[in-house]
N, C-alpha and C positions, 0 to 999 in steps of 0.2 A: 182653553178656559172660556166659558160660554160669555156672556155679559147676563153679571149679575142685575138683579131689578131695582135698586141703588142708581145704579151706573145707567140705565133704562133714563128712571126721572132724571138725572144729571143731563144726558141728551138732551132730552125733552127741554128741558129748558135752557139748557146751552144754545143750542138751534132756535129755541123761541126769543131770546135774546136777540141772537143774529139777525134773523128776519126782523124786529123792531127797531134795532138800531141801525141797521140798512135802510130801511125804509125812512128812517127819520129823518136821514140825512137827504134825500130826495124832496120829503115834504116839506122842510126847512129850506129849501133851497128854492122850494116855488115860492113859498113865503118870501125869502129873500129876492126874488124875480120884481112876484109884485109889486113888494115894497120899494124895490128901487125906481122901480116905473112911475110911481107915484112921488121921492121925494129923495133924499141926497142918500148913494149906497153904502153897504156896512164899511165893502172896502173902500170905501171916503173918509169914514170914519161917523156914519149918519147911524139915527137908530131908529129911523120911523119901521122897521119889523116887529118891532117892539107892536105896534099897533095893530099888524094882520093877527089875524085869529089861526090863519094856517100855520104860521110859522109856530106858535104854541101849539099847536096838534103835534106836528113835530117832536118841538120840544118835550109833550108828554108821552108821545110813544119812545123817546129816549130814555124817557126816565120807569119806565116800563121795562123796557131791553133791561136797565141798566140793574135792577131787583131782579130780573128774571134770572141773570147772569148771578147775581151774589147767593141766589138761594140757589143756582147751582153746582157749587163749591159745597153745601151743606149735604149734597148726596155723592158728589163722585170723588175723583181724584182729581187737584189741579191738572194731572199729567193728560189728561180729557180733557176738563174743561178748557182749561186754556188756547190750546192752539186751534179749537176747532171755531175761537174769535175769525179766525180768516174770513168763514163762512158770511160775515156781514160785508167784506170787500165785495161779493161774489154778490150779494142781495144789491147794494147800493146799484153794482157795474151795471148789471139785469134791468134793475127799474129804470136806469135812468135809462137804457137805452129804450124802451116803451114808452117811457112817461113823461123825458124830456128829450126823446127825436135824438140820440146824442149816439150814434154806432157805436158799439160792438167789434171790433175787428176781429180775424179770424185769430191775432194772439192772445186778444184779451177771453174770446170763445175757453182755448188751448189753456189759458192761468184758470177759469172756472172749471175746466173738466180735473186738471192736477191737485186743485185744492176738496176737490169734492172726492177723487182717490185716494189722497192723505189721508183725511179724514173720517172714510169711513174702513183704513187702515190701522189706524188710530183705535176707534172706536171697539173695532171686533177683536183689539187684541191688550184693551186695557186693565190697567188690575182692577181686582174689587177693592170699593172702599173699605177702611177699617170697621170694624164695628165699635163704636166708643161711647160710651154710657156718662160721660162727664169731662166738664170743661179741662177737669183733673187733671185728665190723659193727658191733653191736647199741649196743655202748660208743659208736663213730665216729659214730653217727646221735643217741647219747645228747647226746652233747660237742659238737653244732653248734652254732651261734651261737643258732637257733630254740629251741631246747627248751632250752639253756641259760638263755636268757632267761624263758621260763615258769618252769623249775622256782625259778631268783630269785624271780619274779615272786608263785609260791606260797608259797615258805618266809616271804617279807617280810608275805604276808596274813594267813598263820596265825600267826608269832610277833605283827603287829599286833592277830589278834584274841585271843590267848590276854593280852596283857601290858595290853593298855587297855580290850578291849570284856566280854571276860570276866568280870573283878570287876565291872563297871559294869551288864552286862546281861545276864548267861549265866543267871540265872534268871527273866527275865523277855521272853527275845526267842529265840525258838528258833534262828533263824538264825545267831547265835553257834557254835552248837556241832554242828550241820549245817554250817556254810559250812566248820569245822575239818576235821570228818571228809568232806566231798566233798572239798575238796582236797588232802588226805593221801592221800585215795584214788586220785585219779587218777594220783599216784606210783606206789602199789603195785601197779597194774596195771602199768603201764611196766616198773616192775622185775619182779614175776611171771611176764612174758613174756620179759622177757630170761631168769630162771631158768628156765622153760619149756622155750624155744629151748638151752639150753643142754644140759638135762637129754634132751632128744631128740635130738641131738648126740651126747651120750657116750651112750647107749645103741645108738645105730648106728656106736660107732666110736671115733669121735672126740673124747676127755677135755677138755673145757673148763672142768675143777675146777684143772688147773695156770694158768692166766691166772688173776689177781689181781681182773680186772674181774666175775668170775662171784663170787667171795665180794662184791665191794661192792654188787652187787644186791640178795644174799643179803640183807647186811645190811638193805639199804636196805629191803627187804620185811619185815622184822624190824621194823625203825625206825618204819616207817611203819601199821602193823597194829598194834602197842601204843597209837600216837597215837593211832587210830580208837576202837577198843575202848574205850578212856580214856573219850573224850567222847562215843563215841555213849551209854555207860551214864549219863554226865552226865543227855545227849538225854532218854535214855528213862527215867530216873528224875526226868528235873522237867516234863517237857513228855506229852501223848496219844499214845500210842503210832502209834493210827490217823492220825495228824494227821504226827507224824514219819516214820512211814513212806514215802509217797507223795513230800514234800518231802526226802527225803533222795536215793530214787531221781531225782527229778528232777536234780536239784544233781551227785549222783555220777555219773551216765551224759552229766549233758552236759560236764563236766570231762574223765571220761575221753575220752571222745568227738574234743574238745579236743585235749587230750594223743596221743593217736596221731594225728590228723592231723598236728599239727607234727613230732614223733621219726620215724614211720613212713611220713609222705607218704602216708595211705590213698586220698586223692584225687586226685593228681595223671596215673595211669592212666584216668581215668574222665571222662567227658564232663557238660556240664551236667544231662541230662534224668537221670543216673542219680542223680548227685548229690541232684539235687529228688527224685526218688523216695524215696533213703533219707530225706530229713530229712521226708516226710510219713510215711513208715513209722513212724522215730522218734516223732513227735507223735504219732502216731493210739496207739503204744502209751501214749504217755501219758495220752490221754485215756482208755483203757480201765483200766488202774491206777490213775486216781481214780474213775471211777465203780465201780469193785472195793471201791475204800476209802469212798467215801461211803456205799455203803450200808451199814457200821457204824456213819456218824453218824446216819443217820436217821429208825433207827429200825424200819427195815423189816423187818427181820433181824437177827439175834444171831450171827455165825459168829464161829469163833476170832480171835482177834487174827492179822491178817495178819502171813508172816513178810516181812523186809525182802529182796526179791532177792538172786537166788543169788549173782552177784559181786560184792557190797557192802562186800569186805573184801577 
């Protein structure tokens, strides 16, 4: 199956995401440089970056990335969009080792070549999107008996792990608070893409802000992006950054992952061998995103803190 032209701009701004919010994380980081040189640092608990103007470039090229990514949910299939987030691990590793002096080892080399084979393993053998004319669909494929049952299935794991595992273990077991934000996330993808689709919609025409189903998206991405936020800051204030990282994209991408097959049916077009292909696509980028991140445990190399993939939220 060729790649359709849908699936084409989905790339296109998948990858243009990537390189933005790679980047950002670099020029935030010299922001962050400066500003500590000049006055108490963040991790001090100081905010003079608040005052460098670089660190806002940053910030604005994240918020760049971070539209380019959501509008590209509105042409492909999460089962693209999503995992090819690595792709910003792989910009971030790159700059920094040019722009802040910060080596490269030959595994972190070895994690860019695997993530960049995934990926465009991935890419040549993903389905095409549906063709969907109204937010209508989007609701009617939401409301099946299938995804209905997931999303149950979700709410019941996360209020199980916020109400018993949480106090008991949420400082001592990282998966607590990763397992909350992977599966809140694979919601907010679901919904993203409905708002997406919708918002592509009314820009060629067709208002789908009067249906009632395009605000409870809304919402839902709303709902769901506070939850995340919550606990990933939980995450990453009690547990290694490096360490969270990696096991979050895993968890998040194969949820979402999940999640569009059952609401979107991404497989059901596609025959076995293609099928296998993506899911060694899939794997192979995982293996290159932990060897991306292992070489910050071991030693090798000092690069910045990896930022967590582009569609992680």
């Amino acid at each position: 199956m060729g790649v359709s032209e849908d699936n084409v701009r989905g790339l296109v701004l998948a990858m243009s995401s990537s390189i933005f919010i790679g980047l950002s994380f670099i020029v935030k980081k010299k922001g962050l440089q400066k500003a500590g040189a000049n006055g108490v640092r963040a991790g001090s608990g100081g905010f003079s970056y608040l005052y460098e103007p670089i660190w806002w470039v940053g910030m604005l090229t994240m918020i760049l990335g971070e539209v380019a990514n959501f509008a590209a949910y509105a042409f492909a299939p999460a089962i693209l969009v999503t995992p090819l987030g690595a792709l910003s691990i792989i910009v971030s590793a790159v700059l920094a080792h040019f722009m802040l002096n910060e080596k490269l080892h030959i595994f972190g080399v070895l994690g860019c070549i695997l993530c960049v084979v995934g990926s465009v393993s991935i890419v040549l053998h993903a389905p095409r999107e549906k063709d969907i004319v109204s937010v209508k669909e989007v609701w009617s494929l939401a409301t099946e008996p299938g995804f209905v049952t997931y999303s149950c299935l979700v709410l019941f794991l996360v209020a199980f792990l916020i109400v018993q595992l949480v106090p008991r273990y949420g400082q001592t077991h990282m998966l607590v608070y990763v397992g909350i934000c992977s599966l809140m996330g694979s919601l907010t993808v679901m919904s993203v893409k409905a708002v997406s689709i919708a918002l592509k919609l009314t820009f060629s025409g067709m208002n789908q802000f009067v249906y009632y189903q395009t605000w409870f998206f809304a919402a839902t991405v709303a709902f769901c992006c506070v939850m995340q936020i919550n606990y990933l800051n939980k995450a990453l204030d009690t547990f290694n950054t490096a360490v969270i990282s990696p096991v979050y994209y895993v968890m998040f991408t194969t949820f979402t992952i999940c999640a569009s097959m059952i609401m979107f049916k991404d497989w059901d077009s596609q025959n076995a061998s293609q099928i296998v292909t993506e899911i060694c696509g899939f794997i192979t980028i995982l293996s290159g995103t932990f060897l991306l991140h292992k070489t910050m445990d071991t030693g090798y190399e000092k690069p910045p803190p990896l930022p967590p993939p582009a569609n992680s939220l």
